[in-house]
VOPA-911664 format. One record per residue: residue in one letter; y, z, x of N, C-alpha, C, O, CB in turn. Coordinates in steps of 0.02 Angstrom, whole numbers, padded with zeros to 5 digits, always signed. Atoms other than C-alpha are relative to their C-alpha. Glycine has a CB too. Example, Ala and Ser with C-alpha at 12.3 -4.5 7.8 and 13.67 -1.06 7.14 Angstrom:
// residues 2
A-00059+00000+00045-00225+00390+00615+00060+00000+00045+00059+00033+00097+00001+00062-00050
S-00059-00003-00042-00053+00357+00684+00055+00037-00039+00110+00045-00014+00023-00071+00020
This chain:
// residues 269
X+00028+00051-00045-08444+11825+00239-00065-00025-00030-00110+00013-00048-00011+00029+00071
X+00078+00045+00011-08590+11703+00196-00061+00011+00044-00065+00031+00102+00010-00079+00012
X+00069-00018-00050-08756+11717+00257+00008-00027+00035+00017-00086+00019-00067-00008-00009
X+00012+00035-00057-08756+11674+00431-00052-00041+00005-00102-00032-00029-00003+00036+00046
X+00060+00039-00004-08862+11539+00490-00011-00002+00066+00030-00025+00106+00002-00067-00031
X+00009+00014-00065-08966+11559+00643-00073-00054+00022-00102-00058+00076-00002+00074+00031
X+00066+00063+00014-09114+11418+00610+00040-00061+00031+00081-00099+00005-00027-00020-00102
X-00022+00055-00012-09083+11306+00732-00057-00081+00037-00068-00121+00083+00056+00030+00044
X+00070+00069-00015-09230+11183+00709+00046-00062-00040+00076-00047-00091-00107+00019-00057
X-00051+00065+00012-09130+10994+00680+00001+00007-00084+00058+00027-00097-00037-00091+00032
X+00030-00016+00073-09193+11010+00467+00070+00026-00017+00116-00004-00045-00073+00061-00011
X-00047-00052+00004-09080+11149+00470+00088-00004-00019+00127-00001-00067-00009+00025+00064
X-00050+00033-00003-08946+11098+00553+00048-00064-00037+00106-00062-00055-00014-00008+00040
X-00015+00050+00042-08923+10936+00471+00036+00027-00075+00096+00015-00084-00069-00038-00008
X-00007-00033+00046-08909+11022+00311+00079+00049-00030+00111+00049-00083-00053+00033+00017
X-00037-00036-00010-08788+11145+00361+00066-00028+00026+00118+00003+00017-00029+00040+00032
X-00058+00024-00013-08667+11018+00442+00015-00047-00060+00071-00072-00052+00001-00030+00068
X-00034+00043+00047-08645+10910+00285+00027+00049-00057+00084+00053-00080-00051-00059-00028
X-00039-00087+00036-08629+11078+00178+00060+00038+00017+00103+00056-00024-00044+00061+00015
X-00069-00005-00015-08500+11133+00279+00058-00038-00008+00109-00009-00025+00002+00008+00048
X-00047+00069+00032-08395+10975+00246+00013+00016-00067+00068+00022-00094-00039-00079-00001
X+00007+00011+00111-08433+10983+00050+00053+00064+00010+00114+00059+00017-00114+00028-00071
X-00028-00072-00002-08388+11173+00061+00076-00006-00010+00115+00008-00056-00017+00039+00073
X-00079-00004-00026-08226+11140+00147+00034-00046-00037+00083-00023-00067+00016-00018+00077
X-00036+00051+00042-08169+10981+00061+00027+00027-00090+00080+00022-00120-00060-00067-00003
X-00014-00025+00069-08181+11054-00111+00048+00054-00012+00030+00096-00054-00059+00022-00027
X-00046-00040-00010-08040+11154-00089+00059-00033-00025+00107-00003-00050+00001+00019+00063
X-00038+00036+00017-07950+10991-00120+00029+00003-00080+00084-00006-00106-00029-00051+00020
X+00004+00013+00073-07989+10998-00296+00005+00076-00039-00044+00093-00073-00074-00043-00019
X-00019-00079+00008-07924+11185-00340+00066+00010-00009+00091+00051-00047-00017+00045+00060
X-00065+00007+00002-07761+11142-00310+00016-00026-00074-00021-00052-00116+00023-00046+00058
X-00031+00016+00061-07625+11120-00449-00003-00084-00022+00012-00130+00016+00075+00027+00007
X+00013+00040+00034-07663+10987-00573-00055-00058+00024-00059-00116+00004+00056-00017-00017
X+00063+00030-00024-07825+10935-00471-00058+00025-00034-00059+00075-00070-00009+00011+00071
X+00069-00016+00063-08004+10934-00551-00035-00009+00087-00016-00042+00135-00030-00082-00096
X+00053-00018-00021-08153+10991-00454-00071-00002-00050-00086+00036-00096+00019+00059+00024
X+00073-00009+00058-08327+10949-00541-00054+00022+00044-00047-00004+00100-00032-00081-00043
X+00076-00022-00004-08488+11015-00495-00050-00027-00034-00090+00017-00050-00009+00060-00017
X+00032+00024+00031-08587+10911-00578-00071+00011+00031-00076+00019+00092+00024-00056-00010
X+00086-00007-00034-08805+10929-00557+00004-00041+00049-00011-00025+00106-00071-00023-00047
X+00024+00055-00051-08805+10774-00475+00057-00012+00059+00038-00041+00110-00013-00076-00043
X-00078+00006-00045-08616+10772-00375+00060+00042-00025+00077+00054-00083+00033-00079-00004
X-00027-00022-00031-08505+10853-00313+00092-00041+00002+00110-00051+00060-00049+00001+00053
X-00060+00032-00014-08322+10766-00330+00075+00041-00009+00077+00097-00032-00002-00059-00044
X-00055-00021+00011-08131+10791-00328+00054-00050-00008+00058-00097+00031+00011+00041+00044
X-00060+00037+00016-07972+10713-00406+00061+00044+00009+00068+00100-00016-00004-00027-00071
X-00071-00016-00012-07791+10737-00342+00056-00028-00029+00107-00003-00054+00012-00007+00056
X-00062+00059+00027-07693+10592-00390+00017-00006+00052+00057-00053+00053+00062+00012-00051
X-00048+00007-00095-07634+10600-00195-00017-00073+00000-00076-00082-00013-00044+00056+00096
X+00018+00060-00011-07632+10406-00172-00032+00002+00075-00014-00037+00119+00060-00048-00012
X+00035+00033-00073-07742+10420-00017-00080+00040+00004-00093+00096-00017+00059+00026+00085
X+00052-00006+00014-07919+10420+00006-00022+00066-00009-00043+00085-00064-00027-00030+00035
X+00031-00075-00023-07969+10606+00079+00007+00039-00053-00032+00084-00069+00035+00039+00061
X-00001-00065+00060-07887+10686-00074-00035-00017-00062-00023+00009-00116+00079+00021-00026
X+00029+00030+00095-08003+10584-00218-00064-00021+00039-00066-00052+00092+00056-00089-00059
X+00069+00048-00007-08196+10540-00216-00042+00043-00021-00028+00090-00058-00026-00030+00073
X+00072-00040+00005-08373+10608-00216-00002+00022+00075+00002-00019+00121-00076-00054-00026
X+00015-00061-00040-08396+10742-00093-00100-00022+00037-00121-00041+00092+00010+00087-00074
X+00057-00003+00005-08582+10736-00114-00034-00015-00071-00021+00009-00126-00010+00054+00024
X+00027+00020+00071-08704+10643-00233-00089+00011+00002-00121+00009+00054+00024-00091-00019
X+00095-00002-00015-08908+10663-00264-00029-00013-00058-00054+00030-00094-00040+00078+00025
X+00007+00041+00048-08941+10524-00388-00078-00010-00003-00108-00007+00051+00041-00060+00010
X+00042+00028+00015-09085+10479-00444-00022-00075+00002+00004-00111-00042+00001+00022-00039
X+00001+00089+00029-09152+10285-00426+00020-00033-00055+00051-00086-00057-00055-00025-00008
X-00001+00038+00044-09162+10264-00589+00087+00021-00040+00099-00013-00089-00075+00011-00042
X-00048-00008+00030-08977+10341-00641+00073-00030+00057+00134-00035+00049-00007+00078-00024
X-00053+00009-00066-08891+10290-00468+00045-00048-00024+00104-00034-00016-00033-00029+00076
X-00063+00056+00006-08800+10117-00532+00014+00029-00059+00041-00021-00083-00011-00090-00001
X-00022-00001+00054-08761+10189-00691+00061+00048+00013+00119+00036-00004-00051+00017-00050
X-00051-00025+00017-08678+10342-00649+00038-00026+00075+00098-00018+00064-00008+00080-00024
X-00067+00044-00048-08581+10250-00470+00031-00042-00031+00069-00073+00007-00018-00043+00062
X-00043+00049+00023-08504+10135-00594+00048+00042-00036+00109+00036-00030-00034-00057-00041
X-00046-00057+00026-08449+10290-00708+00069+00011+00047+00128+00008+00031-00046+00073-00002
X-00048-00053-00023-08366+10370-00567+00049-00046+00023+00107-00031+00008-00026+00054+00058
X-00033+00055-00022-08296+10208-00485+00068-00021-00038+00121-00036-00010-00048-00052-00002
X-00019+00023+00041-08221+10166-00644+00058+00068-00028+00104+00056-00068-00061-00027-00038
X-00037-00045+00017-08137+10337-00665+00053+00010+00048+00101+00034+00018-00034+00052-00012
X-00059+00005-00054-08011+10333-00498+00015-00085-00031+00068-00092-00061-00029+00012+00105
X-00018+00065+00020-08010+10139-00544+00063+00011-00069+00122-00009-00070-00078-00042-00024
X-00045-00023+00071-07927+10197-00718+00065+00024+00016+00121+00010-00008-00034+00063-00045
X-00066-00054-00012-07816+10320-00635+00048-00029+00061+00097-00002+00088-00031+00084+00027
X-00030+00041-00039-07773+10178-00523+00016+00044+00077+00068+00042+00110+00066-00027-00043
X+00020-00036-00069-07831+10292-00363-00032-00029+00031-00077-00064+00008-00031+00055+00001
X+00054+00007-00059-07900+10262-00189-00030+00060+00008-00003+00115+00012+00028-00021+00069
X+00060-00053-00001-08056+10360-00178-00051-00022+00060-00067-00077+00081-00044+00000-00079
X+00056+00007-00064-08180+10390-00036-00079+00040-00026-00085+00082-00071+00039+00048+00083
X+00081-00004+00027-08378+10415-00056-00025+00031+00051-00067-00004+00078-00045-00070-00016
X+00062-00019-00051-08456+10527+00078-00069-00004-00005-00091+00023-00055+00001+00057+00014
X+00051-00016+00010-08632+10505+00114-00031+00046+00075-00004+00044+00130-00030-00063-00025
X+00024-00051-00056-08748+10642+00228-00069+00021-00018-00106-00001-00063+00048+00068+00006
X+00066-00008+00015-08892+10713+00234-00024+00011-00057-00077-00012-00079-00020+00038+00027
X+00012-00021+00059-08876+10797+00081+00007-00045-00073+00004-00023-00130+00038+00051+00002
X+00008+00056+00044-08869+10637-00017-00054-00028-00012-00106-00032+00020+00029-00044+00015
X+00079+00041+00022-08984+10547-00109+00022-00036-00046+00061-00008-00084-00069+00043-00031
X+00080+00014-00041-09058+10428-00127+00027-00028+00065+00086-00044+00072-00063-00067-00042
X-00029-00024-00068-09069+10418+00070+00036-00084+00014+00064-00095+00068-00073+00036+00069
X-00020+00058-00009-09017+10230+00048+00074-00002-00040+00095-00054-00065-00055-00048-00023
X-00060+00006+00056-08856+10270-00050+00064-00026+00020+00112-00023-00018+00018+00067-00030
X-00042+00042-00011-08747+10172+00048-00009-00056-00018+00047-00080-00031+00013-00002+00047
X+00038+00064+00037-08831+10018-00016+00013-00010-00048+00028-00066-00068-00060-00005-00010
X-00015+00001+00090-08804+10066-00195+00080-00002+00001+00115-00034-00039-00032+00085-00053
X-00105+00011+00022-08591+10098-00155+00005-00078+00023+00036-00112-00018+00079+00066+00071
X-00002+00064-00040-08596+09937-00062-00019-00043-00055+00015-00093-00066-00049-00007+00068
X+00000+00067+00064-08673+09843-00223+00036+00001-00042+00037-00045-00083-00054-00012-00042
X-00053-00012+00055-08533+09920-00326+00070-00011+00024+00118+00014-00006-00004+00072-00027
X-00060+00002-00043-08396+09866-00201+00028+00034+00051+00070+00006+00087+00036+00003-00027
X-00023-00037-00031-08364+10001-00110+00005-00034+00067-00031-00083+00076-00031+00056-00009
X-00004+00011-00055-08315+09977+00061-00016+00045+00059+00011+00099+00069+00046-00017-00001
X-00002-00063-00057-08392+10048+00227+00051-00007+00057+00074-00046+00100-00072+00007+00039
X-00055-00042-00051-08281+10139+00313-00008+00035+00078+00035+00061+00114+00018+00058-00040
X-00008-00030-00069-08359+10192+00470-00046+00049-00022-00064+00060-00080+00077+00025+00031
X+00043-00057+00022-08472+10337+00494+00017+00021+00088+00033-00007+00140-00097-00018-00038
X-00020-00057-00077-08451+10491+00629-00072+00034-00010-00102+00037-00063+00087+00076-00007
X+00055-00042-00007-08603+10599+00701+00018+00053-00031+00077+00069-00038-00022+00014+00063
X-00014-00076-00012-08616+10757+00662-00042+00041+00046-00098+00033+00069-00005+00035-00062
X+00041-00047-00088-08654+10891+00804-00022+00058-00030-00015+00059-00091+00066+00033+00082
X-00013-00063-00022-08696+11073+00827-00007+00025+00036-00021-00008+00086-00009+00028-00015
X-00027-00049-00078-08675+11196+00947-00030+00078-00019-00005+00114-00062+00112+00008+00012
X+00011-00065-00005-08771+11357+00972+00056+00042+00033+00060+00031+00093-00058+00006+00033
X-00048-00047-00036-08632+11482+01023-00009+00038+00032+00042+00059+00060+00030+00028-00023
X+00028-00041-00044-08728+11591+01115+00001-00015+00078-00013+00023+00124-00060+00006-00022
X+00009+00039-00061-08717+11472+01253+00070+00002+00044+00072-00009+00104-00021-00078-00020
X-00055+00024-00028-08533+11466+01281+00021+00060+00034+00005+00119+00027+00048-00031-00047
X-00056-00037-00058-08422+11539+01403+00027+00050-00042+00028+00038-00102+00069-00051+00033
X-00016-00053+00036-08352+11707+01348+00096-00003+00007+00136+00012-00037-00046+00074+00036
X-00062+00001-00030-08181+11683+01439+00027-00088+00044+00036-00105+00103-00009+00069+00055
X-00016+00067-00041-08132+11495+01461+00068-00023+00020+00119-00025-00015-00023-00054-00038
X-00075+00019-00027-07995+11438+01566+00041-00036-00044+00012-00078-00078+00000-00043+00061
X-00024+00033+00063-07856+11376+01450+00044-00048+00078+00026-00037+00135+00056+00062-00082
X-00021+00034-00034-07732+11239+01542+00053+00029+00006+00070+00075-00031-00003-00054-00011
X-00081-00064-00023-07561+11308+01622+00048-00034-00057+00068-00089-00074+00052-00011+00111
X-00063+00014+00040-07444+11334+01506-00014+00000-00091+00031-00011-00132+00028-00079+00029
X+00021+00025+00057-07545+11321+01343-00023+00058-00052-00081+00077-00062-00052-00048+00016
X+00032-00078+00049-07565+11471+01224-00021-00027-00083+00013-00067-00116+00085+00078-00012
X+00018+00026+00080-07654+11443+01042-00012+00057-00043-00053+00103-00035-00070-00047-00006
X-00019-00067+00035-07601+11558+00912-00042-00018-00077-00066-00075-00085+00102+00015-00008
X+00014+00001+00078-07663+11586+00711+00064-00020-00045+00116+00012-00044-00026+00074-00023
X-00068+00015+00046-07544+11495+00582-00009+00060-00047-00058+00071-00081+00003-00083-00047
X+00002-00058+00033-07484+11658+00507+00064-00023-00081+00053-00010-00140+00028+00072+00068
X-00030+00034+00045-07337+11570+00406+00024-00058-00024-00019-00102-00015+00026+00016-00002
X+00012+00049+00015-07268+11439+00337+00059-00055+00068+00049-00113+00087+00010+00002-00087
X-00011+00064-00070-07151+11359+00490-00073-00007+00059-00086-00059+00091+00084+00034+00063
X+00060+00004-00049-07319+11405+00602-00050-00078-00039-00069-00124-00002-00055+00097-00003
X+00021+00034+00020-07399+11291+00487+00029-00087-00007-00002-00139-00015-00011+00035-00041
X-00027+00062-00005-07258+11160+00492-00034-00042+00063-00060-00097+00058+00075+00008+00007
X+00033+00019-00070-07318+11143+00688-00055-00037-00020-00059-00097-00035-00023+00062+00048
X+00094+00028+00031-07511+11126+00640+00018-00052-00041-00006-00102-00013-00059+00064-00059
X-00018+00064+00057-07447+10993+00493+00012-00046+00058-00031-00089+00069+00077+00009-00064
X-00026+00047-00067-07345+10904+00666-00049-00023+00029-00053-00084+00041+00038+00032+00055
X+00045+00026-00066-07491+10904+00779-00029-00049-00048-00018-00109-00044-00062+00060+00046
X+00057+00039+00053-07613+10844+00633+00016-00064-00006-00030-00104+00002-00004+00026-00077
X-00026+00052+00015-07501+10701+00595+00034-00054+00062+00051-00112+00051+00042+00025-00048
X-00024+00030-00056-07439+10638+00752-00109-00017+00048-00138-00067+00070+00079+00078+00048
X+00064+00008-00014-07625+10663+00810-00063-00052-00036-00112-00069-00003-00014+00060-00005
X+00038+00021+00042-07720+10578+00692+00032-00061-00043+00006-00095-00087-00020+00056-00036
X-00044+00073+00012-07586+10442+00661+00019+00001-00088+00024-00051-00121-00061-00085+00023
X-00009+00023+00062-07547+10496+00481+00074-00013-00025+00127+00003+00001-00032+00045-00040
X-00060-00010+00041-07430+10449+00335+00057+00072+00013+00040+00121+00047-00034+00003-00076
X-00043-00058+00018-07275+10574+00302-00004+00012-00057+00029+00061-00074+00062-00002+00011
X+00016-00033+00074-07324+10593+00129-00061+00041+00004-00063+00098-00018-00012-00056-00061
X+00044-00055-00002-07497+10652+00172-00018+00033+00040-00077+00047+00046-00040-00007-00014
X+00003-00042-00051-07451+10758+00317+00027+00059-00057+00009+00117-00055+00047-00023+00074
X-00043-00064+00026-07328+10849+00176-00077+00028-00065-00090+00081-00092+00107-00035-00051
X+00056-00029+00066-07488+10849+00043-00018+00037+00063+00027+00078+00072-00071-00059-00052
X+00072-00056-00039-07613+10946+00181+00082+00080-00006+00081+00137-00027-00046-00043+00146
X-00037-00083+00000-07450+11073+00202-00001+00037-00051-00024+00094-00055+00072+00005+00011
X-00004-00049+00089-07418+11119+00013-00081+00012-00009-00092+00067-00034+00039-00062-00092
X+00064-00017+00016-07597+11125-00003-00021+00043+00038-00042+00091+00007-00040-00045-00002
X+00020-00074-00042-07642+11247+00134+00069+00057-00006+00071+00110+00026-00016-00021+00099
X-00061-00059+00004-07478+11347+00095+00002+00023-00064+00031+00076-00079+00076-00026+00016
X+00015-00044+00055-07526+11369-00073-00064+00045-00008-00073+00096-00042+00001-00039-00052
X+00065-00054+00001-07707+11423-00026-00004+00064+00030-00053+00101+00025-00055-00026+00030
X-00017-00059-00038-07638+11563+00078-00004-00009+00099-00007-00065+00122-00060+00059-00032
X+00002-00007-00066-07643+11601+00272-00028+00065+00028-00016+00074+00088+00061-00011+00022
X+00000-00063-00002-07710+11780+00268-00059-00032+00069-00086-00087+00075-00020+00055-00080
X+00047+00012-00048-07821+11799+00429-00069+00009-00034-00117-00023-00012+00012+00047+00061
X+00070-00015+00022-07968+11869+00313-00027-00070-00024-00088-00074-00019-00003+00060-00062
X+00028+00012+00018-07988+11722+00241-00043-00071+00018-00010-00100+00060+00025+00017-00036
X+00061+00024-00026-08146+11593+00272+00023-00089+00054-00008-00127+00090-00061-00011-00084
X-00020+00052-00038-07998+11460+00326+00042+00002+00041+00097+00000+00014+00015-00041-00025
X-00046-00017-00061-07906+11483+00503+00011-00062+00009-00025-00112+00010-00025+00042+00064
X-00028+00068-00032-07781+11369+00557+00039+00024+00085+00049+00079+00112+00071-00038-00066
X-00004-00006-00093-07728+11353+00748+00029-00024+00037-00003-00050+00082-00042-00015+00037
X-00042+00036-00036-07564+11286+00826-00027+00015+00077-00056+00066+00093+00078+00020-00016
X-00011-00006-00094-07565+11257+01038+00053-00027+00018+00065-00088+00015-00053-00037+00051
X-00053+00019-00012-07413+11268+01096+00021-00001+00097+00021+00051+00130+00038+00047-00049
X+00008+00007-00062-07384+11191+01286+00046+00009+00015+00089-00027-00011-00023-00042+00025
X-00060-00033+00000-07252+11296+01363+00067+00005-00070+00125-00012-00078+00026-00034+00060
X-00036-00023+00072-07196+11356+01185+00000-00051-00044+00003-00035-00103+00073+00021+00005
X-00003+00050+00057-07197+11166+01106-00080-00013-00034-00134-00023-00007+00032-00077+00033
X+00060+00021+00048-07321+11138+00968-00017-00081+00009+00014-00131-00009+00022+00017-00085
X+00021+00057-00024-07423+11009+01039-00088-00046-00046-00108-00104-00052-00007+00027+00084
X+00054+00006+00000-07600+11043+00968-00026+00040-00070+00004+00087-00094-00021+00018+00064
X-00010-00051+00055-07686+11104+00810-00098-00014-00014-00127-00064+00008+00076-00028-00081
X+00053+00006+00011-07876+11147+00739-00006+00059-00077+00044+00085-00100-00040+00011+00073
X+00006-00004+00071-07929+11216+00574-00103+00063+00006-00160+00039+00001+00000-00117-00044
X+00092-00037+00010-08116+11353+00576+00024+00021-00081+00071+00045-00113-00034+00098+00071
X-00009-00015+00067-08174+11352+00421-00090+00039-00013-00140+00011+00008+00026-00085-00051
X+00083-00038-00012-08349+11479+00392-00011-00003-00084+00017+00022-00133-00004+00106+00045
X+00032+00008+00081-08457+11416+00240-00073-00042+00045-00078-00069+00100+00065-00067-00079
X+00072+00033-00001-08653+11354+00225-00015+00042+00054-00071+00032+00078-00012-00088+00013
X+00053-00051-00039-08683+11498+00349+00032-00013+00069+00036+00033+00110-00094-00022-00005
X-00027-00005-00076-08598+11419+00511+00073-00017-00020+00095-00024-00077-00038-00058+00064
X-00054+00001-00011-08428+11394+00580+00025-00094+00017+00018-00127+00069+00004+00057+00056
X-00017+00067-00008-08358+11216+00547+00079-00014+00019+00124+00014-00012-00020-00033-00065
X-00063+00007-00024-08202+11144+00648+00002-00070-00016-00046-00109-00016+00013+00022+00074
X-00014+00052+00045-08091+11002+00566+00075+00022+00034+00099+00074+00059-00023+00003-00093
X-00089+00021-00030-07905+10935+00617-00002+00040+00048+00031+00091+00051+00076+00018-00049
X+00001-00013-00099-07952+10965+00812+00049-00053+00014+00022-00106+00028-00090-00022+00056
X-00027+00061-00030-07806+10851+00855+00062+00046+00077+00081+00104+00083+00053-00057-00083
X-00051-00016-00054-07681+10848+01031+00058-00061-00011+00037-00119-00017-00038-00001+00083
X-00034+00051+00000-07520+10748+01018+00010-00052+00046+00021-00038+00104+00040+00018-00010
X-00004+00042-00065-07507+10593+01109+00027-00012+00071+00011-00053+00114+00013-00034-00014
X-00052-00026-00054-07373+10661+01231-00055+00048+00031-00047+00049+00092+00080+00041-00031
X+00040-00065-00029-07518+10813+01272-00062-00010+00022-00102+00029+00049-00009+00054-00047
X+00073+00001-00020-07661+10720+01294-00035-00011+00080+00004-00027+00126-00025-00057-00042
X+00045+00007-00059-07810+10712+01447+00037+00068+00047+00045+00060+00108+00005-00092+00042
X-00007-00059-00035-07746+10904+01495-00044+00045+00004-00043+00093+00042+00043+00028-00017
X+00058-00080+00047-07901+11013+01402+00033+00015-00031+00028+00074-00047-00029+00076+00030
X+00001-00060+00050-07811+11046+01288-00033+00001-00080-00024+00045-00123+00071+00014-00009
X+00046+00006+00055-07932+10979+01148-00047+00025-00008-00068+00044-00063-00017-00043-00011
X+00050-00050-00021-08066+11064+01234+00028+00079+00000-00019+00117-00009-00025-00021+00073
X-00009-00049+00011-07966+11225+01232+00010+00024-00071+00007+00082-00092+00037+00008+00035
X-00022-00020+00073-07920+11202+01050-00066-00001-00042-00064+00015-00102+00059-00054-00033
X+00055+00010+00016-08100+11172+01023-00046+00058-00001-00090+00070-00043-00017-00045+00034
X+00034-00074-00030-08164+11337+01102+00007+00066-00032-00027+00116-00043+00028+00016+00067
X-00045-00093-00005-08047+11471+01064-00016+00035-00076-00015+00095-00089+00118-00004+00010
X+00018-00001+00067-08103+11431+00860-00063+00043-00014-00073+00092-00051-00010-00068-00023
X+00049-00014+00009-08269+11440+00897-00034+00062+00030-00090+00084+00017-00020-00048+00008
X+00014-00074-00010-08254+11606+00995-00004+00058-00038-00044+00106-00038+00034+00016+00032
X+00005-00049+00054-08198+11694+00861-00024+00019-00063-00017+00065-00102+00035+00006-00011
X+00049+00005+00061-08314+11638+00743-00058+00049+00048-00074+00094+00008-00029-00098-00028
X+00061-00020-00046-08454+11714+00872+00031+00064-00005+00006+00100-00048-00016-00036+00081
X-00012-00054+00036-08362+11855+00865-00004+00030-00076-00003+00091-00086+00045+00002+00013
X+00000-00039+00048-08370+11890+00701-00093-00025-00045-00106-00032-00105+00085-00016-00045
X+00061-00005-00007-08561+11865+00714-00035-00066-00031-00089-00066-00061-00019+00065-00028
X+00021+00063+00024-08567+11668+00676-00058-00013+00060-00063+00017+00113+00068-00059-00006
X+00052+00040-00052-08713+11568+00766+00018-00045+00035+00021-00045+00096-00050-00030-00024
X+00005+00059+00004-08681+11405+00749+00044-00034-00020+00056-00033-00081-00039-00012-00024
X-00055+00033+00016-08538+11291+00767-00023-00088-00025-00073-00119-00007+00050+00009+00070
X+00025+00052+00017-08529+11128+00679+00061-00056-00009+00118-00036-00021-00041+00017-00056
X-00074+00035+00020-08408+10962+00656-00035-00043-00013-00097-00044-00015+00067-00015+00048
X+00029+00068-00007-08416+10792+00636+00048-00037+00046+00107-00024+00032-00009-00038-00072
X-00009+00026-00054-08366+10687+00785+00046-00047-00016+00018-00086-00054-00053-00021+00029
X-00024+00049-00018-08218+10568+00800-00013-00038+00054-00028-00005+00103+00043+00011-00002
X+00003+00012-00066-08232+10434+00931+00030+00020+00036-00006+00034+00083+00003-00043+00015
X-00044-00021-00048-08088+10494+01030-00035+00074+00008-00014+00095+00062+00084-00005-00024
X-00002-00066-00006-08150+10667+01025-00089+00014+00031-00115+00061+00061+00026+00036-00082
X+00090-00021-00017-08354+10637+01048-00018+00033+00078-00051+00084+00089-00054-00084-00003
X+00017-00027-00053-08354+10646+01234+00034+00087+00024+00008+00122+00068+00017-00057+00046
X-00021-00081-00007-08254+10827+01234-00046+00045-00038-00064+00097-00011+00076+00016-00030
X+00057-00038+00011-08383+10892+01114-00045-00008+00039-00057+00046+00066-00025-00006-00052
X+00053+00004-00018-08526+10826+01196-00018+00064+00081-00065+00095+00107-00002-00084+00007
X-00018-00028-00099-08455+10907+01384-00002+00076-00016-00014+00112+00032+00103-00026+00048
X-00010-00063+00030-08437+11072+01284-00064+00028-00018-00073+00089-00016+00045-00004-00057
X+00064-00013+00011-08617+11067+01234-00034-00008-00091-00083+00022-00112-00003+00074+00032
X+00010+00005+00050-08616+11005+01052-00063-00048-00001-00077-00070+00055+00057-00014-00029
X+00045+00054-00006-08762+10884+01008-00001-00058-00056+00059-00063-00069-00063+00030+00004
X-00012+00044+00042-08777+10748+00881-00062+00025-00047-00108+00048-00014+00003-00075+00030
X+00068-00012+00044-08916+10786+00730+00004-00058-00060-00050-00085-00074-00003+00088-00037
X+00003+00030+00039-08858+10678+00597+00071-00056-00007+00093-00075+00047-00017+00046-00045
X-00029+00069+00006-08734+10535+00543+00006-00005-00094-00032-00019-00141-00062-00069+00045
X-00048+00000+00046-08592+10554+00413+00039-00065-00017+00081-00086+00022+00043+00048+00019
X-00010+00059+00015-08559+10395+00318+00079+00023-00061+00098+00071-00094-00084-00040-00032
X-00070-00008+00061-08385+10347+00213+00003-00060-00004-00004-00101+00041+00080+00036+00016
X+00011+00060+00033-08377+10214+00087+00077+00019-00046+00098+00071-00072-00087-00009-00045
X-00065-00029+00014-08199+10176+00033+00008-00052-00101-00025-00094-00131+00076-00030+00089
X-00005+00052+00062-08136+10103-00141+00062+00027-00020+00073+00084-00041-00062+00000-00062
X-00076+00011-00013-07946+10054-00136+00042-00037-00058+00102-00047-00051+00008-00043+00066
């Protein structure tokens, strides 16, 4: 386990919710015949997956004077490979204007989500789940077909890159030890609902919180939201963290998450 993080002055936080993202994303680039760089200055990953999430910069911390030189590099390297690539920017970017600089190189903005956190100390120990709704750990690989279902019916995706997230979390394993839990909810036995804890940068970050459109306005986004972040607290986490869809902001907020910072995506297609 990573050093816990219990500093919860905003600084902190901020920090810790764009870290958790990086953390988790780079997982992308591990996989077979994907590149992961680490570079001083960024952070990126190449898949070849023709869709944004699996190709871009992660995280960059350019310098003024090297910023248009090397965003044209990297631009120019998915451009080559005839990839759509996405550009996160967060706190942990620099320079703090670096949407400005993708934007003079074409890039396109894409929208930007808050990011929250959530002291866990605060929450309910035993929260009512909705009748009928039990949420289990994807232990194999049909449990994981479910979680793939919800994700994709939830979140309105392709069928090609509902089947990339499966082979890719079915080759990284499912063991409970390790730092990525996945989380079908199944409403009277049908897999309706799915969420993802993933523990890096010290707190507990939740990703693919989705309910299928047949399941929604029951709690059960708010239950699939909870039950993650219980067992991170159990296993002596602080501090829960995400980044906010619109559909999803007002269920964090009611839960007690807060907003600290503001996760930008710049697309190039």
């Amino acid at each position: 386990m990573n050093e816990v993080l219990n500093d919860l002055a905003s600084g902190a936080l901020c920090t810790a919710i764009d870290a958790n993202q990086i953390e988790e994303h780079t997982s992308f680039g591990c996989g077979e015949g994907a590149e992961l760089h680490t570079d001083p200055d960024m952070t990126w990953i190449f898949t070849g997956i023709p869709y944004p999430i699996f190709n871009g910069v992660l995280c960059a911390r350019l310098s003024q004077d090297t910023a248009h030189e090397r965003i044209e590099e990297t631009i120019s390297y998915f451009k080559y490979r005839n990839t759509p690539m996405m550009w996160w920017t967060g706190p942990c970017s620099q320079p703090p204007d670096l949407g400005n600089y993708l934007q003079a190189h074409g890039l396109v903005f894409a929208g930007e989500q808050p990011g929250m956190a959530l002291d866990m100390e605060t929450l309910n120990d035993n929260p009512p789940l909705p009748e009928g709704l039990s949420i289990e750990h994807v232990q194999n690989e049909e449990d994981l077909k479910h979680w793939t279902g919800a994700v994709q019916n939830g979140f309105n995706l392709p069928k090609f890159v509902a089947k990339a997230l499966f082979d890719h979390f079915a080759a990284l394993g499912l063991t409970k030890n390790h730092p990525r839990r996945h989380y079908v909810g199944r409403l009277h036995g049908e897999p309706v609902a799915s969420a993802t804890l993933f523990l890096g940068a010290g707190v507990a970050g939740l990703y693919y919180i989705a309910t299928m459109k047949k399941a929604r306005h029951r709690g059960i986004g708010t239950a699939m939201t909870l039950i993650p972040l219980l067992e991170a607290r159990q296993m002596n986490y602080r501090i829960g963290v995400l980044q906010a869809s619109e559909l999803g902001l007002g269920v964090y907020r009611q839960i007690g998450f807060k907003e600290y910072c503001t996760l930008g995506r710049y697309l190039c297609v």
